[in-house]
SEMAR-134138 format. One line per 5 residues: their letters; for each residue x, y, z of C-alpha. Coordinates in nm, 4 decimals. Layout:
N
A> X Y Z  ...
// end
This chain:
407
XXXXX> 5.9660 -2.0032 7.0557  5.9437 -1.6648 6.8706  5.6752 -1.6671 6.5738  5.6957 -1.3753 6.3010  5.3966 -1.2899 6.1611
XXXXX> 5.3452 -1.1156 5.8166  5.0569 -0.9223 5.7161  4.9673 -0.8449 5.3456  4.8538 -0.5235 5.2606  4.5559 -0.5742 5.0680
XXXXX> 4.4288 -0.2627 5.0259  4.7460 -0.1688 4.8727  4.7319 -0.4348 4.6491  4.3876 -0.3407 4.5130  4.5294 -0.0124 4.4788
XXXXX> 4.8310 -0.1112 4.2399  4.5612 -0.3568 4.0665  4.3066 -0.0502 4.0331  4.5658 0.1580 3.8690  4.6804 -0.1160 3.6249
XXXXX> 4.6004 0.0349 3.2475  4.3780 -0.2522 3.2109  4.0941 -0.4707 3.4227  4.3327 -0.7432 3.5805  4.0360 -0.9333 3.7191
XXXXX> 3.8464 -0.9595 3.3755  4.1887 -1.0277 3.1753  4.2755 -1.3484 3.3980  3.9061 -1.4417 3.4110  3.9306 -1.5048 3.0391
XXXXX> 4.2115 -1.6445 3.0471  4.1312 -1.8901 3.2874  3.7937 -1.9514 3.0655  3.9721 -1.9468 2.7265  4.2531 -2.2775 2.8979
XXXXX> 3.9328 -2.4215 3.0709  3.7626 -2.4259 2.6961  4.0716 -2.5541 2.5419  4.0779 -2.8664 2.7917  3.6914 -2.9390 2.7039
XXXXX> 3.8018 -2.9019 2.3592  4.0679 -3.1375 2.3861  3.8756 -3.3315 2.5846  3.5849 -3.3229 2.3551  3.7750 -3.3869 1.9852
XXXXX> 3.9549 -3.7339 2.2159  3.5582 -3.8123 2.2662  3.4470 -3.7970 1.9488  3.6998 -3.9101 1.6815  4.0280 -3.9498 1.8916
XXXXX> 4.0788 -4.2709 1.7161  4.0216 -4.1499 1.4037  4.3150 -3.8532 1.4136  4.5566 -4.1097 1.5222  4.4798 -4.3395 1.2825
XXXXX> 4.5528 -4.0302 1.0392  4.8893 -3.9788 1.1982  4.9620 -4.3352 1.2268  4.8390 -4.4161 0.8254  4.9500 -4.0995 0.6528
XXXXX> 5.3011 -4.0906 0.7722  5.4872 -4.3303 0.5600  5.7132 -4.0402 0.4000  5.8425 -3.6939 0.5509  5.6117 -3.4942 0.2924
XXXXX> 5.2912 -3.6834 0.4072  5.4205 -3.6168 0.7474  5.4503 -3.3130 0.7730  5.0633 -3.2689 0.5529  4.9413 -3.5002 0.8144
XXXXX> 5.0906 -3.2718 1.1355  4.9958 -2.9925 0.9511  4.6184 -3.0895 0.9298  4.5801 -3.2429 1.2255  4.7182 -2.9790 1.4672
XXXXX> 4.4646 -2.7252 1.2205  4.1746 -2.9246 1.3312  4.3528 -3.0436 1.6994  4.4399 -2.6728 1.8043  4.6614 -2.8189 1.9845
XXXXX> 5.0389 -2.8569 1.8574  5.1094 -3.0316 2.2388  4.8577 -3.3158 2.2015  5.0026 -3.3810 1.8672  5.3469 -3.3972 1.9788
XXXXX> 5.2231 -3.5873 2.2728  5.0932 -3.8516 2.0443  5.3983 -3.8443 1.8561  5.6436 -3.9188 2.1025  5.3733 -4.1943 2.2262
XXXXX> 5.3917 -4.3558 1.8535  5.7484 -4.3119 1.8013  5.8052 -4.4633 2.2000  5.6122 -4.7541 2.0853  5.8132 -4.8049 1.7146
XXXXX> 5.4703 -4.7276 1.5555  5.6775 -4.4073 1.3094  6.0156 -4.3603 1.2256  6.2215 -4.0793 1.3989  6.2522 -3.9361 1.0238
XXXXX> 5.8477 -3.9182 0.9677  5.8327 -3.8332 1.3228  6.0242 -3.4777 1.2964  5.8010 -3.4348 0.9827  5.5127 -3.4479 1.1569
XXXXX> 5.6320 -3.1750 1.4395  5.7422 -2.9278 1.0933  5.3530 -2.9900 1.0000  5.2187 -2.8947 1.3788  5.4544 -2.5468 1.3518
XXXXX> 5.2318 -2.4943 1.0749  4.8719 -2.6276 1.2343  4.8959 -2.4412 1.4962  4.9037 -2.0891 1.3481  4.5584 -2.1659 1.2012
XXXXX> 4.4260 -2.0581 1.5552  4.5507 -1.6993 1.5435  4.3365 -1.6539 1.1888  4.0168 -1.7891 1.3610  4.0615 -1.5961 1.6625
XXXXX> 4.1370 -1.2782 1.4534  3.8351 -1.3269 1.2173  3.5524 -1.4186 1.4813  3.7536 -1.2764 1.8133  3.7984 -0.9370 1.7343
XXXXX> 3.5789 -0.8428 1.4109  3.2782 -0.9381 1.6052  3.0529 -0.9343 1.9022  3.1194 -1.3138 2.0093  2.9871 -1.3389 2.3757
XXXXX> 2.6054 -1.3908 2.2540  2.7734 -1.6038 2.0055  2.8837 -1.8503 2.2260  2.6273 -1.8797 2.4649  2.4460 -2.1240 2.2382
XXXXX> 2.7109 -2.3481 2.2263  2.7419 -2.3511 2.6148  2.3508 -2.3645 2.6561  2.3530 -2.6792 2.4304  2.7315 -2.8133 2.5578
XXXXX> 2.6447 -2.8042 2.9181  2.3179 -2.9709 2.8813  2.4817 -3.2565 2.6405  2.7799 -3.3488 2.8807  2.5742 -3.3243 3.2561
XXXXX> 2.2791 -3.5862 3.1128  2.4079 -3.7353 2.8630  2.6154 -3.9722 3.0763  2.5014 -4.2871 2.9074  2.5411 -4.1793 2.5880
XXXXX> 2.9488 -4.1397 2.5429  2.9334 -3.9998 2.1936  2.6560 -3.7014 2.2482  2.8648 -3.5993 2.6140  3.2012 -3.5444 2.4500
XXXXX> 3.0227 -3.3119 2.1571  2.8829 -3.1333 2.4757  3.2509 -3.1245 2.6045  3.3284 -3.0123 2.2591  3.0546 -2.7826 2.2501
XXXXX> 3.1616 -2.6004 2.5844  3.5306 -2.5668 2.5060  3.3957 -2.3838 2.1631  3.1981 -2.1566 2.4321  3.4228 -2.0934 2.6683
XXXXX> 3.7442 -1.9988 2.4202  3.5234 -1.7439 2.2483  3.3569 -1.5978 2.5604  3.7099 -1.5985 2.6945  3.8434 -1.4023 2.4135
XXXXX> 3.5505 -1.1605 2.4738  3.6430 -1.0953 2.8418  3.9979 -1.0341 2.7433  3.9215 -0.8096 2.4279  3.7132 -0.6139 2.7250
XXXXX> 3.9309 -0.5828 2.9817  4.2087 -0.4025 2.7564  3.9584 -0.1853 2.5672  3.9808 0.1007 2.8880  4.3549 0.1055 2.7829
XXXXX> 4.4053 0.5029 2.8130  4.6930 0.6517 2.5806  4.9021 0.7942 2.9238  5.1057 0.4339 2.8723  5.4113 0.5586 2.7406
XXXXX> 5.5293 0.3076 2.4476  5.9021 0.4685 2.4102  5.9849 0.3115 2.7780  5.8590 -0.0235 2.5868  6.0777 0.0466 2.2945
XXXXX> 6.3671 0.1116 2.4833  6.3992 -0.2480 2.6441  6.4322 -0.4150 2.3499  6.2567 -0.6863 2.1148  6.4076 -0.9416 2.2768
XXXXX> 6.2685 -0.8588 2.5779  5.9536 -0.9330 2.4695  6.0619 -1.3004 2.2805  6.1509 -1.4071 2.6245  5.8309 -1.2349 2.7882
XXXXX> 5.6465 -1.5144 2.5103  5.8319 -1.7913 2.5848  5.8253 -1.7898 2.9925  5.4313 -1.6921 2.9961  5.3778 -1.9700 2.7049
XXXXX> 5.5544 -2.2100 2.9126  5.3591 -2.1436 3.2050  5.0612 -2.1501 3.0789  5.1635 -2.4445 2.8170  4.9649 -2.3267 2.5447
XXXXX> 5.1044 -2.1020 2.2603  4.7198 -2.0399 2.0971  4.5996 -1.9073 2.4193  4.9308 -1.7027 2.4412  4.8634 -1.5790 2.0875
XXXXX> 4.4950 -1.4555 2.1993  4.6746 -1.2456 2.4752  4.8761 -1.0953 2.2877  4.6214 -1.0166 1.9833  4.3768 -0.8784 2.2648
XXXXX> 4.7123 -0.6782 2.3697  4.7458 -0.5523 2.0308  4.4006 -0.4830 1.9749  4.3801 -0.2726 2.3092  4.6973 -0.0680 2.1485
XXXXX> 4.8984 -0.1971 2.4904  5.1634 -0.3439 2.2483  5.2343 -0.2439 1.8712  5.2711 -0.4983 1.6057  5.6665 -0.5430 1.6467
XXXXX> 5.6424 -0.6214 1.9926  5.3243 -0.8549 1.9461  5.5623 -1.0376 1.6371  5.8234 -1.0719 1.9139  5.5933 -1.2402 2.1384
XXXXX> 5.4120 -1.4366 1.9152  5.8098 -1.5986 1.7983  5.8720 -1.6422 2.1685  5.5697 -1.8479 2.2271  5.6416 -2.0991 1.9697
XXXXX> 5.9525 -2.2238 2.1371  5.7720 -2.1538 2.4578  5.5232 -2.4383 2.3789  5.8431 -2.6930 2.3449  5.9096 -2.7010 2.7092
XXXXX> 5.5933 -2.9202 2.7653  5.7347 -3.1763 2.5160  6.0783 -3.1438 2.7289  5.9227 -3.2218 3.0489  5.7520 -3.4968 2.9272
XXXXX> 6.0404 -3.6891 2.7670  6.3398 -3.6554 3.0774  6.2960 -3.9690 3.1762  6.1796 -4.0933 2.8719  6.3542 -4.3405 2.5950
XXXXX> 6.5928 -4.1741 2.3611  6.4145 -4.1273 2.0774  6.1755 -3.9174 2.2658  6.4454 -3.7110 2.3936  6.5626 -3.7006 2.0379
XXXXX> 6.1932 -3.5184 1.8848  6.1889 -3.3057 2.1939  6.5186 -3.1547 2.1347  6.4351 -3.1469 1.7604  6.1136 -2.9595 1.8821
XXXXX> 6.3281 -2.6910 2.0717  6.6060 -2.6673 1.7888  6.3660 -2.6079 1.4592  6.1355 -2.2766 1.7214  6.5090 -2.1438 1.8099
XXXXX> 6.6513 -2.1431 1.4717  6.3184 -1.9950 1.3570  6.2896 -1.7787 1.6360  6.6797 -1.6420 1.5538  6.5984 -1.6017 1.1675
XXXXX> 6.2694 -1.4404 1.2324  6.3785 -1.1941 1.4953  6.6702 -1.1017 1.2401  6.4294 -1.0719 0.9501  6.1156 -0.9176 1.1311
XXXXX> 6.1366 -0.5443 0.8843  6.1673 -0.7753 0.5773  5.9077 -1.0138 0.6880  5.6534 -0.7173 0.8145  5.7408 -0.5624 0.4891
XXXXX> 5.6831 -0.8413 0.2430  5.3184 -0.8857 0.4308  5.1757 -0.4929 0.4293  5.3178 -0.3877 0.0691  5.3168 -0.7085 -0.1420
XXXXX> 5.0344 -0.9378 0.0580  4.8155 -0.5781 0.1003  4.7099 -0.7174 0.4537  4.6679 -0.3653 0.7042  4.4569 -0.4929 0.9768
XXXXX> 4.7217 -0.4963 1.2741  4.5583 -0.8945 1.3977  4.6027 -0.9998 1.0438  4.9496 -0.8269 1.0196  5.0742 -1.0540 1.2989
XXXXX> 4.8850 -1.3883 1.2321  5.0479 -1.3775 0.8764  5.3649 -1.2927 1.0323  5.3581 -1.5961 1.2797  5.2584 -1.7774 0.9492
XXXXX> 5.5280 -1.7276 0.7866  5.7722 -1.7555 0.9965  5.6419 -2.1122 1.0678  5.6339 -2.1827 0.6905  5.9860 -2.0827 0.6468
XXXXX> 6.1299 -2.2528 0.8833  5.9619 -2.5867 0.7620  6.0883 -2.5129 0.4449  6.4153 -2.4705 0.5192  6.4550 -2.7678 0.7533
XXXXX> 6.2757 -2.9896 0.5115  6.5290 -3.1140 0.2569  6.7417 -3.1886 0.5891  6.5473 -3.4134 0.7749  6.7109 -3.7625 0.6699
XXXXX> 7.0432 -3.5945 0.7724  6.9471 -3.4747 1.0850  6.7293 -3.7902 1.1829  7.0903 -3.9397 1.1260  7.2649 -3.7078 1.3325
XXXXX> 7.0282 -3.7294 1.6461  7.0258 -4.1291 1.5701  7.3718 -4.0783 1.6965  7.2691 -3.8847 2.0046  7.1188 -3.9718 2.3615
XXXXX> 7.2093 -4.4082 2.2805  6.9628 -4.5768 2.4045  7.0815 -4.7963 2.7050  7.0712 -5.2060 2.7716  6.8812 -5.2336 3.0346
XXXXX> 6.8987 -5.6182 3.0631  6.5383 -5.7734 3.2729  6.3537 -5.4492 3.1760  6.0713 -5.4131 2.9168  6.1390 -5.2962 2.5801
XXXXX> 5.8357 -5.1142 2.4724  5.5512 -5.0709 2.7494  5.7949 -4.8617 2.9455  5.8124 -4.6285 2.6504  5.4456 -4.5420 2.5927
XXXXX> 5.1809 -4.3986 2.8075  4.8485 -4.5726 2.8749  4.6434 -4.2939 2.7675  4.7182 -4.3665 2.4640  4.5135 -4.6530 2.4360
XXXXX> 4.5691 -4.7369 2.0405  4.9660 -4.6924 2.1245  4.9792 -4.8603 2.4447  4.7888 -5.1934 2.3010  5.0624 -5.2091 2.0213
XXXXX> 5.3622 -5.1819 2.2524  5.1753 -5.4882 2.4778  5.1360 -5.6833 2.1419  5.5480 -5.6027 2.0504  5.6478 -5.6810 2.4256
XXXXX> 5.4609 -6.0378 2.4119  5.5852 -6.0991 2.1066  5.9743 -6.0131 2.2375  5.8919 -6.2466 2.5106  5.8191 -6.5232 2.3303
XXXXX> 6.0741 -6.5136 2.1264  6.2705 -6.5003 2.3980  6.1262 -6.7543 2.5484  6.1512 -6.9780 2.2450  6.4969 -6.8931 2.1825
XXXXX> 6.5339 -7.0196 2.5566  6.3201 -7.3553 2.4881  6.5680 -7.4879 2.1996  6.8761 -7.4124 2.3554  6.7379 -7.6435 2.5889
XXXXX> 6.5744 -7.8963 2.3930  6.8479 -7.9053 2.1073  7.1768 -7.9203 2.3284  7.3150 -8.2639 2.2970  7.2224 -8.4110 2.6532
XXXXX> 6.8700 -8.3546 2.5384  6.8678 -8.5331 2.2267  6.9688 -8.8024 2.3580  6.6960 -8.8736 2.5721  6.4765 -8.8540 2.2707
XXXXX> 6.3108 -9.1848 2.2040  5.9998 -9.1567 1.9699  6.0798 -8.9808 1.5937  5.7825 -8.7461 1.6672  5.9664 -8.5520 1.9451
XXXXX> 6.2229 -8.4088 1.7115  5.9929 -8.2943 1.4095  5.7679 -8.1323 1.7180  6.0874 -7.9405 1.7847  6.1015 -7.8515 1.4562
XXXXX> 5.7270 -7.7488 1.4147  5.7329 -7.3619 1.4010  5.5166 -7.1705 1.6701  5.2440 -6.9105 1.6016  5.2335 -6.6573 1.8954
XXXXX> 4.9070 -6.4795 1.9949  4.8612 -6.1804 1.8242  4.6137 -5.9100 2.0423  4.5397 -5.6927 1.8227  4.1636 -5.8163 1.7813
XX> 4.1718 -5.6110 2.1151  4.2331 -5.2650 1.9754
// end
């Protein structure tokens, strides 16, 4: 038996790496601290008033305008336009929120999410942030390794660290482009083409399944002068329908009205992303000469804004027709023996997953009602009836057990 063997030349390797215009160890250092941050952020904000946010989404839904206000301030606070659509697709899986208040909702999270790019540009980049955050990982990591017993004070920890982390991870990024030397020839950039660069933001966004960290690369990128501020627009458009292809995954072997938001999600970023990338001299124009906004971060945060803004606007006095049209799309199928809500909801949804159990025992019984009479009422069986008192208990309506003392 013959066995090939394949070396790696590593020293070659740390030669390419070495002659990169930019520290490639530091870069994906912070990187890998800001996504570690985000999860103990995430982590952290499901800790301390999880319950609270979807009681938000779940209350303040009831009509496509307070949908999309809801999305729009919960994502702001979230940071996370994933977790929201997660949540969505949980509550609209579970018949908690219309399909119609549901796509209002992901319209509000376009708009959320681009809160992240103003933070990071105020406190990331017009400041010295690494001694900022080690307070906030000195107090964090003390919270969440002893505070085990006390649930509350360990997820502000968790909170606390993710806070850290994102900043310090900004910092190490910000540093590792700043030895950017000017021999990086930006015509050979040019020359490939804007779109080059949307898809450059939407495959990096989708691998690393987060547009706000994708928008802190690419404002470290910008700030380092490795990109200029069309390229950075381009890649900022790309990573918004990037960050879709979580929801996608998620829902392929989901019900259909998940599949319906998800390919909602995709639809409103490409649209956006077409309109944007057609209108990005106007849009960069409108912001420097009539906003007054120079600073290259700000330039591109507005820009990213807008763009989000816009396309809300114009898909808002649509959404009853288009909740109509995907009504019509992906049918849902009778699959007859199988549960009707529990299968469409995850468990980690706790609030979500109790109210599909309290639907699916209610189908059930009525079900099994339904069953009973056709039974008891069929004529061999009122025959048999001797005492008066057995027909007005068939007639005696039945309360079924409601669970929701649980949630």
């Amino acid at each position: 038996m013959n066995f090939a063997v394949y070396y790696i030349n590593t020293e070659k390797i740390e030669l390419e790496i070495e002659n990169l215009p930019f520290d490639f160890w530091m870069f994906f250092a912070g990187l890998g601290l800001l996504l570690f941050g985000m999860y103990h952020l995430e982590k952290g904000i499901n800790g301390l008033a999880g319950r609270s946010f979807k009681k938000i989404l779940r209350n303040f839904t009831g009509t496509p305008l307070k949908a999309v206000l809801s999305g729009t301030l919960t994502t702001a606070i979230l940071q996370s336009s994933s977790l929201v659509s997660f949540l969505i697709a949980a509550f609209l899986g579970a018949g908690i929120i219309s399909l119609q208040n549901a796509i209002g909702v992901i319209l509000g999270a376009n708009i959320g999410t681009t809160a992240s790019a103003f933070i990071v540009g105020w406190l990331g980049f017009k400041m010295n942030i690494a001694s900022f955050s080690f307070p906030f990982l000195a107090v964090g990591t003390m919270s969440y390794l002893f505070m085990n017993e006390r649930p509350l004070i360990k997820s502000a920890g968790s909170f606390f660290i993710g806070f850290g982390l994102i900043f310090l991870g900004i910092d190490f990024m910000k540093d590792a482009v700043s030895t950017f030397t000017q021999n990086i020839k930006f015509d050979e950039y040019a020359k490939i083409g804007l779109w080059f660069f949307i898809i450059l933001g939407i495959v990096i966004t989708a691998l690393i399944q987060s547009s706000s960290a994708m928008m802190v690369m690419v404002l470290s990128a910008l700030h380092g002068q490795m990109i200029d501020i069309h390229q950075a627009c381009a890649i900022a458009i790309g990573s918004n329908v990037g960050t879709t292809i979580t929801l996608v995954l998620a829902t392929i072997k989901g019900p259909a009205d998940k599949k319906r938001i998800a390919f909602f999600h995709v639809f409103f970023n490409l649209v956006s992303v077409i309109l944007a990338f057609l209108a990005m001299k106007i849009i960069l124009d409108l912001i420097v000469n009539k906003f007054f906004i120079t600073d290259p971060i700000f330039v591109v945060s507005m820009f990213n804004t807008v763009v989000n803004v816009g396309g809300v606007i114009l898909f808002f006095p649509f959404i009853g027709y288009i909740s109509q049209k995907l009504q019509s799309s992906y049918e849902e199928k009778d699959h007859k023996g199988q549960c009707n809500f529990i299968n469409k909801v995850s468990t980690e949804v706790t609030d979500v997953a109790l109210t599909a159990l309290d639907n699916e025992i209610k189908n059930v019984f009525n079900l099994t009602k339904a069953f009973v009479f056709s039974v008891l009422l069929s004529k061999e069986t009122e025959d048999t009836l001797i005492h008066p008192i057995d027909k007005i208990l068939l007639k005696r309506k039945i309360q079924w057990i409601n669970i929701s003392f649980l949630k």
